[in-house]
Backbone as a printed PyTorch tensor [residue, N CA C, xyz], in Angstrom:
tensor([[[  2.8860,  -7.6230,   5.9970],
         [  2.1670,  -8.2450,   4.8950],
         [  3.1060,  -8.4250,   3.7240]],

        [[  2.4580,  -8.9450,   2.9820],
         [  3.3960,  -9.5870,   2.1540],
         [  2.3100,  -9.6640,  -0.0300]],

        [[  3.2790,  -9.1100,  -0.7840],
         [  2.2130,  -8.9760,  -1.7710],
         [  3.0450, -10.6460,  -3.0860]],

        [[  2.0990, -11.0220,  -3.6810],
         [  2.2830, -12.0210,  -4.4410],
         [  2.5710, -11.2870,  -6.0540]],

        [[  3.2300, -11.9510,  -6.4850],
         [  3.2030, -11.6800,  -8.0920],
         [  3.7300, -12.4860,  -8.9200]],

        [[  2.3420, -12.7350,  -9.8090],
         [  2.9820, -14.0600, -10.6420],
         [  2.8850, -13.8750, -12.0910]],

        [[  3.1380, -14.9180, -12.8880],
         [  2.9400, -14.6810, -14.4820],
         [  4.2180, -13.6880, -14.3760]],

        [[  6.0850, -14.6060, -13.8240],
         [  7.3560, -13.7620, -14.2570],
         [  7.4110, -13.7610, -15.1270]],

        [[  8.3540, -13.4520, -15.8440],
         [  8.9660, -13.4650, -16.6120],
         [ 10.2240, -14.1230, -16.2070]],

        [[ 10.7280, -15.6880, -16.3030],
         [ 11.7420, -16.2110, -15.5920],
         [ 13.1750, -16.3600, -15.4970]],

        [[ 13.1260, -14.6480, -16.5300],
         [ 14.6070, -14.6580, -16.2670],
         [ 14.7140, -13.0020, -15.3110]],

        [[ 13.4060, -12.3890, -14.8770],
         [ 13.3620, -11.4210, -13.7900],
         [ 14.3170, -11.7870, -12.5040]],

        [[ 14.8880, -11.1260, -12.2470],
         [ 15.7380, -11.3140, -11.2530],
         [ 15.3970, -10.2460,  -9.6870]],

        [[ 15.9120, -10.5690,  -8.6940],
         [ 15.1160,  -9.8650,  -7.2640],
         [ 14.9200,  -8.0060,  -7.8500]],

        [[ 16.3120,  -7.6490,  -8.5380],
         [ 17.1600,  -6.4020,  -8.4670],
         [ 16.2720,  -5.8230,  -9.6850]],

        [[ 15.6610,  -6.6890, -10.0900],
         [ 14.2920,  -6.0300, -11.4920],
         [ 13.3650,  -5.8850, -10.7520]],

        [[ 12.8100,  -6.9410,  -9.7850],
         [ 11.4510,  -7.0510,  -8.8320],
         [ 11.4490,  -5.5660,  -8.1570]],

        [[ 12.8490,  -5.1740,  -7.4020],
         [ 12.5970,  -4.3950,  -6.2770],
         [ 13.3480,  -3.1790,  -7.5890]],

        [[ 13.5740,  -3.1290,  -8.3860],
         [ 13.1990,  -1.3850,  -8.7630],
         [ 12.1430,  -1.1410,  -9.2200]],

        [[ 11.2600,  -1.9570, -10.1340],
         [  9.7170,  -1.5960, -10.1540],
         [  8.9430,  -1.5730,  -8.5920]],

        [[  8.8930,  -2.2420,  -8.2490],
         [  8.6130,  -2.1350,  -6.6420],
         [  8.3460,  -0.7480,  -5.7960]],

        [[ 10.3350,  -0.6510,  -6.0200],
         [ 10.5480,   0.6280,  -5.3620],
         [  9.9690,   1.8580,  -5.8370]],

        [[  9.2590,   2.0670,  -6.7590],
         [  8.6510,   3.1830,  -7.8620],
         [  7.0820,   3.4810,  -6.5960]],

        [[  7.0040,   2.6850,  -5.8000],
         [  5.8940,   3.0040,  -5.1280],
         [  6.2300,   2.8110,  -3.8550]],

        [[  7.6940,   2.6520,  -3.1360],
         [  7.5300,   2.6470,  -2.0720],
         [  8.8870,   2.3030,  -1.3690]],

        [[  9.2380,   1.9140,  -0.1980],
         [ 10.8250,   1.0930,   0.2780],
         [ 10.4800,  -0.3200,   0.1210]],

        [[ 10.9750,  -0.7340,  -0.4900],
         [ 11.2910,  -2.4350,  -0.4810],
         [ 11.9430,  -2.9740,   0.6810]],

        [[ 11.4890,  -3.9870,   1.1090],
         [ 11.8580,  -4.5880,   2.8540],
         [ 12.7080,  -5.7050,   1.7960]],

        [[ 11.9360,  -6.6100,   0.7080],
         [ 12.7170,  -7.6760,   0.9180],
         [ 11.7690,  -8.5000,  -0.5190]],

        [[ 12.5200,  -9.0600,  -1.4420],
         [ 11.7520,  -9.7910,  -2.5150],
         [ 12.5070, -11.3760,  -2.5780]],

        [[ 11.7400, -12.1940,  -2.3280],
         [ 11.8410, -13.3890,  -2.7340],
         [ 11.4650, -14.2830,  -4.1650]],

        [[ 12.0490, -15.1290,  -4.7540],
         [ 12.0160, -15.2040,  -5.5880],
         [ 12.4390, -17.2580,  -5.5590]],

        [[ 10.9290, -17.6680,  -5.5920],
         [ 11.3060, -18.7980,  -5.2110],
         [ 11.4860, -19.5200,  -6.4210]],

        [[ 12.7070, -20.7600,  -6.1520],
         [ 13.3860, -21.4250,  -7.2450],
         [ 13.0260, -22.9970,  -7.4900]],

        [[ 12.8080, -23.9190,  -8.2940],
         [ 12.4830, -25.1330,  -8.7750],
         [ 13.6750, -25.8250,  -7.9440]],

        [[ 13.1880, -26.5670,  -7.1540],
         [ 14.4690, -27.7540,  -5.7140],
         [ 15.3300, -28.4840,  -7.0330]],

        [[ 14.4540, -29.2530,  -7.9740],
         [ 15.2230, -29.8520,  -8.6970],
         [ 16.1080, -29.1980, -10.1590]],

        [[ 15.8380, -28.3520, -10.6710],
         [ 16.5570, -27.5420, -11.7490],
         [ 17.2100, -26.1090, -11.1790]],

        [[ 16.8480, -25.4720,  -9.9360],
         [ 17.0180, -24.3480,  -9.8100],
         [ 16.8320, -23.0500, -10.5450]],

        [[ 15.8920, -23.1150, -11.4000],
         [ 15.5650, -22.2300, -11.5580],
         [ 13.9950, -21.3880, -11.1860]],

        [[ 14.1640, -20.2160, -11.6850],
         [ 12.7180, -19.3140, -10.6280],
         [ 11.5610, -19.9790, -11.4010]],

        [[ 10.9230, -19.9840, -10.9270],
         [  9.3550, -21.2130, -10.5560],
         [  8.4850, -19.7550, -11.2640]],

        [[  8.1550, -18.5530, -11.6000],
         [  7.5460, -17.6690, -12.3480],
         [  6.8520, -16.7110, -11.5470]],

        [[  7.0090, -16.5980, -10.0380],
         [  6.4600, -16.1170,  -9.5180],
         [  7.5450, -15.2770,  -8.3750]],

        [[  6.7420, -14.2180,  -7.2400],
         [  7.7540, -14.0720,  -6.5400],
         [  6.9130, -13.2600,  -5.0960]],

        [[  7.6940, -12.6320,  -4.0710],
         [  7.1910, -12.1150,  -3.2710],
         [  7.6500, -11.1120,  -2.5360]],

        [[  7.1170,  -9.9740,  -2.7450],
         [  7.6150,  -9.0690,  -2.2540],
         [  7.5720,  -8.0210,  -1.0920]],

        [[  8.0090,  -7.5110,  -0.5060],
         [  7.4690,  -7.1160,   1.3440],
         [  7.9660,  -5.6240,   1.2330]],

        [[  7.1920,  -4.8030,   1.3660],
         [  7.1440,  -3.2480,   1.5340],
         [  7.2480,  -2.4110,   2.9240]],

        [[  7.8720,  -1.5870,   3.1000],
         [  7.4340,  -0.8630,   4.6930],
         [  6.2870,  -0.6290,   5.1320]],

        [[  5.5660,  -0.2500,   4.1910],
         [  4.2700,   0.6630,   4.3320],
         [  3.2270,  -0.2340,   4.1250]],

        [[  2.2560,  -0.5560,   4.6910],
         [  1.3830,  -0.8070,   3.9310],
         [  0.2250,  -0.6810,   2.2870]],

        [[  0.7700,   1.2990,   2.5320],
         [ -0.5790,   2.1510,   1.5660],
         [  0.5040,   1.8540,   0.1740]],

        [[  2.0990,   1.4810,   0.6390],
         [  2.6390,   1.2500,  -0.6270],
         [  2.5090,   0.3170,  -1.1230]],

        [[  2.5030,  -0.4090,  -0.5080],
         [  1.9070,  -2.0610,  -1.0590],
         [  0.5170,  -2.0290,  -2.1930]],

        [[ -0.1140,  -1.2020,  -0.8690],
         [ -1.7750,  -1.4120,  -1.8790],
         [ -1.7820,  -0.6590,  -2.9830]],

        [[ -0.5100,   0.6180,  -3.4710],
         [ -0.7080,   1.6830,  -4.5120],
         [ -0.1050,   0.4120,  -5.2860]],

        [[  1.3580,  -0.3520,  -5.1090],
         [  1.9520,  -1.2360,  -5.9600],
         [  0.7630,  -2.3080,  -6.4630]],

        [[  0.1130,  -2.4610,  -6.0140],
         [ -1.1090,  -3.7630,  -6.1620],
         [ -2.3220,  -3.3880,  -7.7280]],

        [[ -2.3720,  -1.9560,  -6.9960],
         [ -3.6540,  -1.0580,  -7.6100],
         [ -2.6200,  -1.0060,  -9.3370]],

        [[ -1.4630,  -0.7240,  -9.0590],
         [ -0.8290,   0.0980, -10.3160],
         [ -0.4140,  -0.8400, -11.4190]],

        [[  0.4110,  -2.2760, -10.5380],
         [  0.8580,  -3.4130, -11.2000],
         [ -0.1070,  -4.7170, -11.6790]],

        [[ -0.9830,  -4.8120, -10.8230],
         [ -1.5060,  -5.8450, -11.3800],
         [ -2.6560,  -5.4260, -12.6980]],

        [[ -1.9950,  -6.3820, -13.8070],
         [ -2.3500,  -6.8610, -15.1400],
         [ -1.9280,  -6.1850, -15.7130]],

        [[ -0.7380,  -5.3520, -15.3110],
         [  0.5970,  -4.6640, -16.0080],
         [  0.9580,  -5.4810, -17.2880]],

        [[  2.2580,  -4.7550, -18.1100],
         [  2.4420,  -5.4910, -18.9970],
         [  4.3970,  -5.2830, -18.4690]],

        [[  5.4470,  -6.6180, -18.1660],
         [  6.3230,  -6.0940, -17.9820],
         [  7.1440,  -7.2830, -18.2290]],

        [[  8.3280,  -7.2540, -19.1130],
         [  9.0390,  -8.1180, -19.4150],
         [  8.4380,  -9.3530, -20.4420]],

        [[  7.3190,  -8.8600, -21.1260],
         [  6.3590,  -9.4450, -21.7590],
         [  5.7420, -10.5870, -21.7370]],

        [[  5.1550, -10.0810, -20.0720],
         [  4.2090, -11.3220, -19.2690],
         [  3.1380,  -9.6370, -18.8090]],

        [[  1.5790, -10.0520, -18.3290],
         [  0.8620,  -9.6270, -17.6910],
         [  1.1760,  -9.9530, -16.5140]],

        [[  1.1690,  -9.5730, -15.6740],
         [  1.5760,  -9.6510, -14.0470],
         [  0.1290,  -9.9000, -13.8420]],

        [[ -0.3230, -10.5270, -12.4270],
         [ -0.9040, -10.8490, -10.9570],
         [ -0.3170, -10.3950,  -9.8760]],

        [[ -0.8020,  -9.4590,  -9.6150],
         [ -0.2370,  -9.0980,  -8.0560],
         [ -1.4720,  -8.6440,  -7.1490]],

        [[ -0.9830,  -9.4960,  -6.2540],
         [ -2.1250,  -9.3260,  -5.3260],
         [ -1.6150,  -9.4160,  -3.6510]],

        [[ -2.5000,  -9.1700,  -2.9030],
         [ -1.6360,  -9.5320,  -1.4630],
         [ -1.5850, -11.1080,  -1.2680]],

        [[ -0.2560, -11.5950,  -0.4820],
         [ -0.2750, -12.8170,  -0.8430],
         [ -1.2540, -13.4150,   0.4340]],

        [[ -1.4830, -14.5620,   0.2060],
         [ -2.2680, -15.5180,   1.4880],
         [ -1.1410, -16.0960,   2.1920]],

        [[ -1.7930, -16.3700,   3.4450],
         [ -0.7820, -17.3830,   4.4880],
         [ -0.1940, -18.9960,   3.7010]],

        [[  0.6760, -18.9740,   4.1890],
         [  1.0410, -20.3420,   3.3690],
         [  0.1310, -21.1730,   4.2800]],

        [[ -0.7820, -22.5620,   3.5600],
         [ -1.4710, -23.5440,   4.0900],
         [ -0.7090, -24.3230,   4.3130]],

        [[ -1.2630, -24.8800,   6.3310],
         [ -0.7100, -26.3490,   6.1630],
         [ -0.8260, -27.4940,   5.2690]],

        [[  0.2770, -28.1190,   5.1700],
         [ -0.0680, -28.8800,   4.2430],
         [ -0.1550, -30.6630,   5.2540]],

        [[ -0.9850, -31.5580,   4.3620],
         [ -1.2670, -32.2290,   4.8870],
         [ -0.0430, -33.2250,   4.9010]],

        [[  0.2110, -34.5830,   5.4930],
         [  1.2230, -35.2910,   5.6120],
         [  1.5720, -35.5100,   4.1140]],

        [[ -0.0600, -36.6640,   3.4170],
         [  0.3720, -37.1570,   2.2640],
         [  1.5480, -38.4250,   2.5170]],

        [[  1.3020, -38.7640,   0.7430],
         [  2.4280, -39.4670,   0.9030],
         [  2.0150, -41.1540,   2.0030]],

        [[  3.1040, -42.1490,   1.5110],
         [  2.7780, -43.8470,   2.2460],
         [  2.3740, -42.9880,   3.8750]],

        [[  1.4580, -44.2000,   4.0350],
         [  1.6150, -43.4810,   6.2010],
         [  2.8840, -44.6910,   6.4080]],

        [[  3.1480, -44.0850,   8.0060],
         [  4.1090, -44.3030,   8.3950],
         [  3.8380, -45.6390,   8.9010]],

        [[  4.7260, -46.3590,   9.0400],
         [  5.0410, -48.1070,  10.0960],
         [  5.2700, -49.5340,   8.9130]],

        [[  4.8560, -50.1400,   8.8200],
         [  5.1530, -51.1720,   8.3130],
         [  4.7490, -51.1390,   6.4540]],

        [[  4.4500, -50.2160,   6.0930],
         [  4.4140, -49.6440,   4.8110],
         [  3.3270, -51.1640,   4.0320]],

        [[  2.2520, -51.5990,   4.7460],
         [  1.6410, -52.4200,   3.9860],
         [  1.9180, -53.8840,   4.4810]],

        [[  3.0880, -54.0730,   4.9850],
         [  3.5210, -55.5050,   4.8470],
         [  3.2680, -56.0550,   6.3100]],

        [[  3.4310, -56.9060,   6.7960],
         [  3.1940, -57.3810,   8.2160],
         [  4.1360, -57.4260,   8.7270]],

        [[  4.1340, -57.4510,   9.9910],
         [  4.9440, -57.4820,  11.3160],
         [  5.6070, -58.8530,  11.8740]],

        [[  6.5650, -59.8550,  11.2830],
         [  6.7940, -60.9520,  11.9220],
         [  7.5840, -60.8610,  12.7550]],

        [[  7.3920, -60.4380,  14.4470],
         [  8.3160, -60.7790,  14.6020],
         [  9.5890, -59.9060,  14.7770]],

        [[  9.1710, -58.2930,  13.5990],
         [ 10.2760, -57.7250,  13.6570],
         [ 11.1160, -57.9170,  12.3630]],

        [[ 10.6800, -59.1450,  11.7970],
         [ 11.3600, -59.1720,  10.0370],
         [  9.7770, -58.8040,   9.5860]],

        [[ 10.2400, -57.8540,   8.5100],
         [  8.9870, -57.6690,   8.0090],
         [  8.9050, -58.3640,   6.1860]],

        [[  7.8570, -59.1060,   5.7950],
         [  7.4180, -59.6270,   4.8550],
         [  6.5190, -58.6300,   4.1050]],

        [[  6.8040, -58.1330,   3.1900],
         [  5.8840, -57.3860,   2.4740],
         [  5.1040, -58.0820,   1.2950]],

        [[  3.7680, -57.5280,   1.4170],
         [  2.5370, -58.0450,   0.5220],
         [  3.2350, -58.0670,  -0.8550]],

        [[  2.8680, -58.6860,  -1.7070],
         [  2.8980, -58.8360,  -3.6580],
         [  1.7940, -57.8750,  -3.3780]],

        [[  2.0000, -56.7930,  -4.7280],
         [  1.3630, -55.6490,  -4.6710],
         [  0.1770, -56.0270,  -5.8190]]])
């Protein structure tokens, strides 16, 4: 399992995540996901414990904490959802088929 925590503080770094962390338990592993286009941490993060009962004491103890002067959310995280395609559908993007040259509609 895997626990969520959001409302960073975005200059928290993994090595801040996993010593508060570790105060309740072994840390397996903290992620700390980053913005594709600026690279920087997105305010949130995720963190993975050995134990389960440590997880749930970290959950019980941290969430609506006060730390790095943000209130934390921590909770267990959910499965990531599929996500749907979205986005143009695929093939001739609107325009017709002549043939193999394609003519696209005035929008």
């Amino acid at each position: 399992m895997s626990i969520y925590v959001g409302n960073l503080a975005y200059n928290a770094t993994e090595g801040d995540i996993t010593e508060v962390f570790a105060e309740y338990g072994a840390v397996s592993r903290v992620t700390v996901p980053t913005d594709r286009e600026t690279g920087r941490p997105r305010g949130f993060a995720f963190v993975e414990m050995e134990k389960e009962a440590d997880e749930d004491a970290a959950i019980e103890a941290l969430d609506g904490a006060e730390w790095m002067g943000r209130e934390l959310r921590v909770n267990k995280a959910r499965p990531k959802e599929k996500r749907s395609g979205g986005g143009a559908p695929r093939g001739n993007f609107g325009g017709r088929d002549n043939g193999g040259n394609r003519e696209f509609s005035r929008w």
